[in-house]
Phi, psi and omega in degrees: 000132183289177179264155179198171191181179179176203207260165182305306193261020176054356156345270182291129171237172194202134168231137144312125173280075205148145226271309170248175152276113185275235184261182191247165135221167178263123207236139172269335191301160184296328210283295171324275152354232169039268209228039136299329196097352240197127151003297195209183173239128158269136205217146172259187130237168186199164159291129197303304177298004159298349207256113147259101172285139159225157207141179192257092207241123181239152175221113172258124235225093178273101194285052173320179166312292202264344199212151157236141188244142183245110168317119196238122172209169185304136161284007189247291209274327163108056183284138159261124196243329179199165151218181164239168181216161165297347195259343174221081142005085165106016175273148185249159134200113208286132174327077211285011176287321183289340170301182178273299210252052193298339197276002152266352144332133141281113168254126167223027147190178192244104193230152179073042181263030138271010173247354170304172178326104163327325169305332205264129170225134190308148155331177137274116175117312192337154179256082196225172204223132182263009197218193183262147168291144145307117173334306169314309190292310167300342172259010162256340151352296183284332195074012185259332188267000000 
């Protein structure tokens, strides 16, 4: 049975191509902060062709130094559901909020957790990054590599 999810006003829906959820990470940066609203972002990856969306799907095309990363979000209520970027090619990463069953996300790293809260304090143990990981190291977090 897939995994699913969608937008605040339901316009938009989403099912995953996968059994379970897998772990999150949690990203701190100010930039997350933004444009969450919100203390951090929880975020999955998954293979981009795992996403099936249905829906008003609007996509805003954010342009960095290094990346342009494209934003998938409800064309209605503007819910942010997912985006891919240019520096990793064919990763979905998905908003773990936007799930239906969100309240099982597992955050099992931190990354940029020298921009968290001063209030917010990590597990014993966390798996955190005062910076963005080295790739390797977040996907052996994550259980992918």
């Amino acid at each position: 049975m897939p995994i699913t999810g969608g937008c605040r006003c339901g316009a938009v829906r989403y099912a995953l191509a996968i059994e379970a959820i897998p772990p999150a990470y949690a990203c701190h940066c100010h930039q997350c902060q933004t444009w969450s609203g919100s203390a951090f972002s929880e975020q999955i990856l998954l293979r981009e062709e795992q996403v099936s969306v249905t829906g008003p799907v609007v996509r805003y095309d954010l342009t960095t130094e290094d990346r342009t990363s494209q934003q998938r979000m409800c064309g209605t209520c503007h819910t942010r559901l997912y985006n891919t970027n240019t520096r990793r090619p064919g990763i979905a990463v998905i908003r773990a909020g936007t799930l239906d069953e969100s309240h099982l996300v597992e955050v099992a790293a931190h990354i940029w957790a020298k921009r968290k809260q001063p209030w917010l304090e990590l597990p014993d143990g966390a798996r955190a990054w005062p910076e963005g990981a080295p790739p390797a190291d977040l996907a052996a977090a994550l259980g992918l590599a």
